[in-house]
C-alpha positions as protocol buffer text, in pm:
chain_id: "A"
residue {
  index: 1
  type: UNK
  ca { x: -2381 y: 1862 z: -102 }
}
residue {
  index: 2
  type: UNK
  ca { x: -2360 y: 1574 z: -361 }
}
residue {
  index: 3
  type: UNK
  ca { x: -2180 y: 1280 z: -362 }
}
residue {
  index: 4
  type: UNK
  ca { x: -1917 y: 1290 z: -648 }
}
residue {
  index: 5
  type: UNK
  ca { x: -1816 y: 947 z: -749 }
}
residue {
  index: 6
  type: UNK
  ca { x: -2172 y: 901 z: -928 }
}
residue {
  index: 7
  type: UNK
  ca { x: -2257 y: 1031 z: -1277 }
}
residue {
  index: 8
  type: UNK
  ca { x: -2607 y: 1196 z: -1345 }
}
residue {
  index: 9
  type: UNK
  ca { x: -2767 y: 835 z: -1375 }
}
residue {
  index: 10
  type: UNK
  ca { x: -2625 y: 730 z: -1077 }
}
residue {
  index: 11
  type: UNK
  ca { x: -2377 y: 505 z: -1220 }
}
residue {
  index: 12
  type: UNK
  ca { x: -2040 y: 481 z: -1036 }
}
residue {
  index: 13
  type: UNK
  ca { x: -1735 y: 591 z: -1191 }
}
residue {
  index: 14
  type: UNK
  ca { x: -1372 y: 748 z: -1110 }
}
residue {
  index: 15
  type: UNK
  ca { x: -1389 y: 1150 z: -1075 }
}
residue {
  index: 16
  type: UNK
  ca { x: -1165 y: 1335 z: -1367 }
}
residue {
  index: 17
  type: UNK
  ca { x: -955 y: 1495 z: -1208 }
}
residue {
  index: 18
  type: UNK
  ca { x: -691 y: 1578 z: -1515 }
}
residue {
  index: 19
  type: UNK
  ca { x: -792 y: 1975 z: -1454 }
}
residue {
  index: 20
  type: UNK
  ca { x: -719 y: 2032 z: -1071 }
}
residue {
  index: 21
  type: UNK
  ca { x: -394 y: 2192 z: -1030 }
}
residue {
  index: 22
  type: UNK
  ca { x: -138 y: 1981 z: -870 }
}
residue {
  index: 23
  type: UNK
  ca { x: -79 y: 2096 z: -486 }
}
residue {
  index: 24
  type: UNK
  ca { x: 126 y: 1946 z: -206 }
}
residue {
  index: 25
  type: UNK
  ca { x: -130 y: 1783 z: -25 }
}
residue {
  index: 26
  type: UNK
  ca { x: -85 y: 1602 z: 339 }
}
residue {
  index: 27
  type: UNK
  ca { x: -329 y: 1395 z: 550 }
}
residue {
  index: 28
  type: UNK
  ca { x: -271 y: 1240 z: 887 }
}
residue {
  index: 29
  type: UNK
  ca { x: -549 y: 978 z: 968 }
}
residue {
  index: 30
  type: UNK
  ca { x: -531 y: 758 z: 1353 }
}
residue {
  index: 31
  type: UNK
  ca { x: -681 y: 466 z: 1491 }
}
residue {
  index: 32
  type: UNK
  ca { x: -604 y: 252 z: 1788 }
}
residue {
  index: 33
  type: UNK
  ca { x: -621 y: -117 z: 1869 }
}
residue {
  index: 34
  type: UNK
  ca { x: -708 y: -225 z: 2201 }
}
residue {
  index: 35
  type: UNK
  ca { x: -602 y: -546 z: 2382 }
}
residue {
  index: 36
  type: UNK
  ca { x: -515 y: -748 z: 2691 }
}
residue {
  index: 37
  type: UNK
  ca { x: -237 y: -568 z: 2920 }
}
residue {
  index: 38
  type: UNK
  ca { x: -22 y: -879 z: 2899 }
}
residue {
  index: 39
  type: UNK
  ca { x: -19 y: -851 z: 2534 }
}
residue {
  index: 40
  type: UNK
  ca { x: 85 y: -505 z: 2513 }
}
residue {
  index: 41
  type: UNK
  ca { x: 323 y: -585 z: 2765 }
}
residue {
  index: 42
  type: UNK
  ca { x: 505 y: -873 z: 2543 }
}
residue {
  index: 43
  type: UNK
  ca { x: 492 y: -606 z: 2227 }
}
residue {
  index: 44
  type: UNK
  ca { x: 655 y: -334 z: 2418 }
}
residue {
  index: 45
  type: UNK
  ca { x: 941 y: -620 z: 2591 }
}
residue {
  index: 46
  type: UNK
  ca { x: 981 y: -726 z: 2249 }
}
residue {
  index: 47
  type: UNK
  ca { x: 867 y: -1054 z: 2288 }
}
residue {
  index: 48
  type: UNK
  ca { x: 654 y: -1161 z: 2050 }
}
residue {
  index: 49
  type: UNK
  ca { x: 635 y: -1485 z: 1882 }
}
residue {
  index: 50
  type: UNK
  ca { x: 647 y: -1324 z: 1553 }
}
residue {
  index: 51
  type: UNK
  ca { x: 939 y: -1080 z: 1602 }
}
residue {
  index: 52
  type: UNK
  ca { x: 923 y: -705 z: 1638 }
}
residue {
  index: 53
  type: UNK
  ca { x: 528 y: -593 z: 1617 }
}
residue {
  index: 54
  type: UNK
  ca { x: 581 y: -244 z: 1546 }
}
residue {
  index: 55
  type: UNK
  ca { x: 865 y: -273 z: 1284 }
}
residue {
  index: 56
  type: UNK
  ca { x: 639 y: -493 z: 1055 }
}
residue {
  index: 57
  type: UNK
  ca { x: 317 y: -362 z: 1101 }
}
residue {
  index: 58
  type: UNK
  ca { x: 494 y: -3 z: 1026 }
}
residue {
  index: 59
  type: UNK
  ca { x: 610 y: -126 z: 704 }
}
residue {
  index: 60
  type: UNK
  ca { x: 280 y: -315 z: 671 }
}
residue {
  index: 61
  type: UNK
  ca { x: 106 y: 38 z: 670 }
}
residue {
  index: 62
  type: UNK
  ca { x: 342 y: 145 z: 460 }
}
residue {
  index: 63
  type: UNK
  ca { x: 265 y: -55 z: 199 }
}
residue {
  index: 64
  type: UNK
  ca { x: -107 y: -38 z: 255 }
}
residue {
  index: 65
  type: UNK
  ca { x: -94 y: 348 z: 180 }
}
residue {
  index: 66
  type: UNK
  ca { x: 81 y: 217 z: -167 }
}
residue {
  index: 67
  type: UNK
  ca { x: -163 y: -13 z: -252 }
}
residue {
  index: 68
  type: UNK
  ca { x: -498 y: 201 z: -143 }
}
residue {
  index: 69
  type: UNK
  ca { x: -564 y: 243 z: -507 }
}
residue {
  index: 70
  type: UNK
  ca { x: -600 y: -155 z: -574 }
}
residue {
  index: 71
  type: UNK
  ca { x: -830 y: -204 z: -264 }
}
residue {
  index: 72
  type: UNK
  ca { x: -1078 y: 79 z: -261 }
}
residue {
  index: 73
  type: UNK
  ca { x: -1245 y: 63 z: -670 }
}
residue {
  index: 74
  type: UNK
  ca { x: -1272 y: 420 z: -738 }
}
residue {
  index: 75
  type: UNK
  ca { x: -945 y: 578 z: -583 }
}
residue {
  index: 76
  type: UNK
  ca { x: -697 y: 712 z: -819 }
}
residue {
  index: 77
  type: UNK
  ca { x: -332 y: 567 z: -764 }
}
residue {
  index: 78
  type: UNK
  ca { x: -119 y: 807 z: -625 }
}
residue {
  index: 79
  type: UNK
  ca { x: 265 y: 898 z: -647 }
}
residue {
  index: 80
  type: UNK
  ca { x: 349 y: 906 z: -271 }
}
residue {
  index: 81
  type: UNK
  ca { x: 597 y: 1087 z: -185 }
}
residue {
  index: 82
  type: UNK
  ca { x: 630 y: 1000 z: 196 }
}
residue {
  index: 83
  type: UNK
  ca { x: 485 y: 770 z: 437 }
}
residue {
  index: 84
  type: UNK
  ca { x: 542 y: 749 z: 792 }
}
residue {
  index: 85
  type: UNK
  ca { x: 350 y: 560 z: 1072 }
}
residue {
  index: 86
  type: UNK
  ca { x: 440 y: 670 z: 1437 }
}
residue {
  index: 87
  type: UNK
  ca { x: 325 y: 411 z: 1749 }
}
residue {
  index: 88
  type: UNK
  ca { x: 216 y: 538 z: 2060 }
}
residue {
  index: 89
  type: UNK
  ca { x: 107 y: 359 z: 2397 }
}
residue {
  index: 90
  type: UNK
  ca { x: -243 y: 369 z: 2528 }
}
residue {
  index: 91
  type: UNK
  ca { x: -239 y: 288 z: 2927 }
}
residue {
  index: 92
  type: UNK
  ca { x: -544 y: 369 z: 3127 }
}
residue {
  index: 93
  type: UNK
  ca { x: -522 y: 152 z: 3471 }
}
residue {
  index: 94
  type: UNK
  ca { x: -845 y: 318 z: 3595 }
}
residue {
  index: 95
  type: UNK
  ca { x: -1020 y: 209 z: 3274 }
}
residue {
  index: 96
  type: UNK
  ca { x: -819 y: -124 z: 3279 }
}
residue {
  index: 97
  type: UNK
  ca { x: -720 y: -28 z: 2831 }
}
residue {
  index: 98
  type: UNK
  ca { x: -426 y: -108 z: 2732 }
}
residue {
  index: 99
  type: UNK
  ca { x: -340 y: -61 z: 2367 }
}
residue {
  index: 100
  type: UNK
  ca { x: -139 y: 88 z: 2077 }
}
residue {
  index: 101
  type: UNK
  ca { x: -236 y: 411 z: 1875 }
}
residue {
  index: 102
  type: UNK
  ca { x: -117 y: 429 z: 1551 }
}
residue {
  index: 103
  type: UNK
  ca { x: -135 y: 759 z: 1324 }
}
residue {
  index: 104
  type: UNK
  ca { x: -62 y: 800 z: 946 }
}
residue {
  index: 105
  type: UNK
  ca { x: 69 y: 1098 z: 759 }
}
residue {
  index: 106
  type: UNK
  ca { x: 116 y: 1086 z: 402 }
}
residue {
  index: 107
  type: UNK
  ca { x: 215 y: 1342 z: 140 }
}
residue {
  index: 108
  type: UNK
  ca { x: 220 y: 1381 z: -238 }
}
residue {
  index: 109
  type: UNK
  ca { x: 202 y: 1685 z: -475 }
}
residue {
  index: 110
  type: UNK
  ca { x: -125 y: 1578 z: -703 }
}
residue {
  index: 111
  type: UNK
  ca { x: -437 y: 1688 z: -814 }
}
residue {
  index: 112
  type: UNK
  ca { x: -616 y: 1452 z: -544 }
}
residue {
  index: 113
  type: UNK
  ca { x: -618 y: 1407 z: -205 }
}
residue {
  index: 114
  type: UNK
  ca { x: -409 y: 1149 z: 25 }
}
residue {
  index: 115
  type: UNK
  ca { x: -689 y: 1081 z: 293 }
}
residue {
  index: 116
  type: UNK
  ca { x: -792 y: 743 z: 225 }
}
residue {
  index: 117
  type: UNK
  ca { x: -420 y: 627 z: 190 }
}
residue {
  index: 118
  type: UNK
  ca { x: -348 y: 757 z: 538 }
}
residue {
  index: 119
  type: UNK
  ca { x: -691 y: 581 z: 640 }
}
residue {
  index: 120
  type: UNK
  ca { x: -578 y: 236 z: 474 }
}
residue {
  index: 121
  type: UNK
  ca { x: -225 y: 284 z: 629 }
}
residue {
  index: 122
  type: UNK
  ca { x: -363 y: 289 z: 999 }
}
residue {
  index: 123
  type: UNK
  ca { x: -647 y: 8 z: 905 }
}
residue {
  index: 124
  type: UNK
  ca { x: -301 y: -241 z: 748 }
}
residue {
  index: 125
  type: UNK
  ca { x: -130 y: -142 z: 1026 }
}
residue {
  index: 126
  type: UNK
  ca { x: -338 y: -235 z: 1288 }
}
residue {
  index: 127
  type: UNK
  ca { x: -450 y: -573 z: 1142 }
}
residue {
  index: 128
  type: UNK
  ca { x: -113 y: -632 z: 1125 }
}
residue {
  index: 129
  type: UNK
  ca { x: -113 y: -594 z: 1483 }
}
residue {
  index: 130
  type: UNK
  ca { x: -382 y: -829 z: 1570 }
}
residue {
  index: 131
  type: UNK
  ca { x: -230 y: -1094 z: 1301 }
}
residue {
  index: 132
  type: UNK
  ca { x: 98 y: -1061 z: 1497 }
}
residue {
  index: 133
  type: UNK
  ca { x: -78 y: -1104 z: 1800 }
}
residue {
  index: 134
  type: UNK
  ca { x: -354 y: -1328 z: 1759 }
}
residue {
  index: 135
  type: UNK
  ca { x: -244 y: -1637 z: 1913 }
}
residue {
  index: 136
  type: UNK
  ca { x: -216 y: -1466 z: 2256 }
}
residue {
  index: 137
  type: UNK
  ca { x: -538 y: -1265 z: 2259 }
}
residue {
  index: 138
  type: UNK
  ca { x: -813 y: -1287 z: 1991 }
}
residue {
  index: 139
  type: UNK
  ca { x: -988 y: -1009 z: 2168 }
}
residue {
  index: 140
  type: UNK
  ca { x: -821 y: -717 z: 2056 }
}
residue {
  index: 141
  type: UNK
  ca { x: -1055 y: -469 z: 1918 }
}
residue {
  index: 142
  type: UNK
  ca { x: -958 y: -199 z: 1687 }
}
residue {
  index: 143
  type: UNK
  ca { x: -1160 y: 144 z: 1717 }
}
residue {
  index: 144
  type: UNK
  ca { x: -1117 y: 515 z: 1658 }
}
residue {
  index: 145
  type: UNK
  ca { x: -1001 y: 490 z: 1298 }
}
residue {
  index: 146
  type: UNK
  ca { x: -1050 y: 833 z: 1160 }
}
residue {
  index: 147
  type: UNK
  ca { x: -859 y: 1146 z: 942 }
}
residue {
  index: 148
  type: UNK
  ca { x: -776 y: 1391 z: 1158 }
}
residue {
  index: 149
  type: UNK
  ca { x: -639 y: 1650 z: 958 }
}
residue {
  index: 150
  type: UNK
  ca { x: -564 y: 1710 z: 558 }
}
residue {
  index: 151
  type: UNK
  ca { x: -398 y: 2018 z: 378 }
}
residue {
  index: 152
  type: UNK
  ca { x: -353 y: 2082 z: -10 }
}
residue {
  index: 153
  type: UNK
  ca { x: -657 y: 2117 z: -271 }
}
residue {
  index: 154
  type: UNK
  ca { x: -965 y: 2269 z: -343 }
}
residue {
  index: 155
  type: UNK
  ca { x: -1138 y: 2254 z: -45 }
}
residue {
  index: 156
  type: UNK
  ca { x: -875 y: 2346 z: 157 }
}
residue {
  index: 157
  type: UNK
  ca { x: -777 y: 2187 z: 537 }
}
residue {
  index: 158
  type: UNK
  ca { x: -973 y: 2010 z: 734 }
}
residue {
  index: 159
  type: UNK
  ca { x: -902 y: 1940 z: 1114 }
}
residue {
  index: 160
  type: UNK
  ca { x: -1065 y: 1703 z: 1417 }
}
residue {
  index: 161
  type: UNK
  ca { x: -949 y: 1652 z: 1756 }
}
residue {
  index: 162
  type: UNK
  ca { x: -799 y: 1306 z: 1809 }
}
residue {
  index: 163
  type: UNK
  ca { x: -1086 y: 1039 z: 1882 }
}
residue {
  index: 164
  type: UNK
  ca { x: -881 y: 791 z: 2086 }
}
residue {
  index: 165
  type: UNK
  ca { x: -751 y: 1040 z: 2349 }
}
């Protein structure tokens, strides 16, 4: 196995991909940030300071996925052609967590992959979060932040059980 964003002196550079075929490709990436229960409890009453958490960070991630290309050097910009980011709840009393899991699926039909724009989605998303959040508890933690699953290309699909579960 060899890395392939280096050339045969080692130098970094953008892999050509002008002769892959263009396939509908799809990857669906997670992470979760974890915080106090009282804060989770003000996000999911709607009572934030700073409005509806999950609306912006959502479109946060959003726009994250559409920017992956300008953050990460050697990423080729992508067409996108959808987006979403789906919220769930994490509440473990006997573990005293509380927290939000957030997963990203994106899509395009290209000759390159979509896995770090899901990646970047749930990493925006969940900074958002904490940003949001911050002034009430500057101990959140976020964790888990992995792909879980991608279809479409050469090397075909990939799948992992969720971390954060």
């Amino acid at each position: 196995m060899e890395f392939t964003h280096f050339d045969a002196k080692g130098h970094a550079h953008m892999v050509d991909v002008s002769q892959k075929p263009l396939t509908h490709r799809v990857a669906l990436a997670e992470g979760v940030i974890l915080m106090a229960k009282q804060t989770l409890e003000l996000i999911q009453q709607g009572q934030a300071k700073k409005g509806d958490v999950l609306g912006v960070a959502r479109i946060a991630g959003i726009q994250g996925a559409k920017k992956t290309s300008d953050l990460i050097p050697l990423c080729h910009p992508l067409y996108l052609t959808r987006v979403t980011i789906e919220w769930s709840w994490v509440v473990n009393e006997d573990k005293a967590e509380y927290g939000l899991r957030c997963q990203a699926q994106t899509e395009t039909v290209g000759s390159t992959g979509v896995e770090m724009e899901a990646l970047t989605a749930v990493q925006v998303a969940l900074l958002t979060v904490y940003d949001m959040c911050k002034a009430v508890d500057r101990e959140m933690v976020m964790t888990g932040v992995c792909l879980l699953e991608k279809r479409g290309g050469k090397s075909g699909s990939f799948e992992r059980p969720s971390l954060t579960r």
